[in-house]
C-alpha positions as CSV (number, residue, x, y, z in Angstrom):
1,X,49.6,69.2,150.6
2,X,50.3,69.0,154.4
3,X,48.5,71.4,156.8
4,X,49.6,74.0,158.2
5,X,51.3,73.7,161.7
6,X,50.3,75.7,164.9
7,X,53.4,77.7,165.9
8,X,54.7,80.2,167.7
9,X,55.8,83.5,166.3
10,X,59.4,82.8,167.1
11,X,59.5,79.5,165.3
12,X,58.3,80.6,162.3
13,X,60.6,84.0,162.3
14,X,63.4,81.5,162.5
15,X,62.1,79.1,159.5
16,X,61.9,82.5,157.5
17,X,65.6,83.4,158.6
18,X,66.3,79.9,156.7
19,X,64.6,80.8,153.8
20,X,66.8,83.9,153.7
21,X,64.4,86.4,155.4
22,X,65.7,88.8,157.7
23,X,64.4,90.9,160.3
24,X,64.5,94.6,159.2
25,X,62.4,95.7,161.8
26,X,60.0,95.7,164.8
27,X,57.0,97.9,165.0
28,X,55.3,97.2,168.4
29,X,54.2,93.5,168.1
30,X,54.9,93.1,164.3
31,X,58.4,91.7,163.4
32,X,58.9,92.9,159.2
33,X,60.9,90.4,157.4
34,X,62.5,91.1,154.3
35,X,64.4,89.2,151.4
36,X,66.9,91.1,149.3
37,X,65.6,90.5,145.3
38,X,62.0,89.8,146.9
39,X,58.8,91.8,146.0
40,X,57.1,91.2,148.8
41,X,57.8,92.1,153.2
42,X,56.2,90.1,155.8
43,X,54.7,91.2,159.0
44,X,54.4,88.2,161.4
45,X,53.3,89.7,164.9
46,X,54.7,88.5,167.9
47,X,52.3,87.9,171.0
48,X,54.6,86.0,173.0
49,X,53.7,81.9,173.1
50,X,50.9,82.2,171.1
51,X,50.3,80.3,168.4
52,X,50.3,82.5,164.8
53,X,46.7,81.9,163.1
54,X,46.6,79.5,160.3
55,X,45.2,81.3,157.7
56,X,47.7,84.4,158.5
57,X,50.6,81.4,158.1
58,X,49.2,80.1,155.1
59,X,49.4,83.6,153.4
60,X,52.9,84.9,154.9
61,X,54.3,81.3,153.2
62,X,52.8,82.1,149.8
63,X,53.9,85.6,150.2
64,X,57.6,83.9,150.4
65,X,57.1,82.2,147.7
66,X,57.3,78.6,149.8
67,X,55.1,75.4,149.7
68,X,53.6,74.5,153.2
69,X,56.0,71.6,152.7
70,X,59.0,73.3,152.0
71,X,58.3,75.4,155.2
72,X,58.1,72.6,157.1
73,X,61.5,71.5,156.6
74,X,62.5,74.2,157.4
75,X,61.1,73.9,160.9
């Protein structure tokens, strides 16, 4: 299993858009992804150039339903 990489908010927004997330919203900071025929929303929040924390990554990719790996390709 690879570890996770340190990215931006925006960067890992777009590798959701690959997966077939798409933005339904913005609530202040938080950007809410949804997948049509998904149970689950994501809330990635978007401080600018800062880097998203890893553990928060970790869980919004296994709440997609993705590997670490297959996230990364998607990079």
């Amino acid at each position: 299993m690879a570890d996770v990489p340190a990215i931006s908010a925006s960067k890992a927004i777009k590798a959701f858009g690959k997966a077939g997330f798409s933005l339904v919203r913005q609530r202040g900071s938080h950007c809410i992804l949804k997948k049509d025929g998904h149970r689950f929303i994501l809330s990635i929040p978007d401080h600018g150039n800062k880097s998203l924390g890893l553990g928060l990554l970790r869980s919004q990719i296994a709440a997609a339903g993705l590997s670490v790996d297959e996230f990364i390709s998607l990079l």
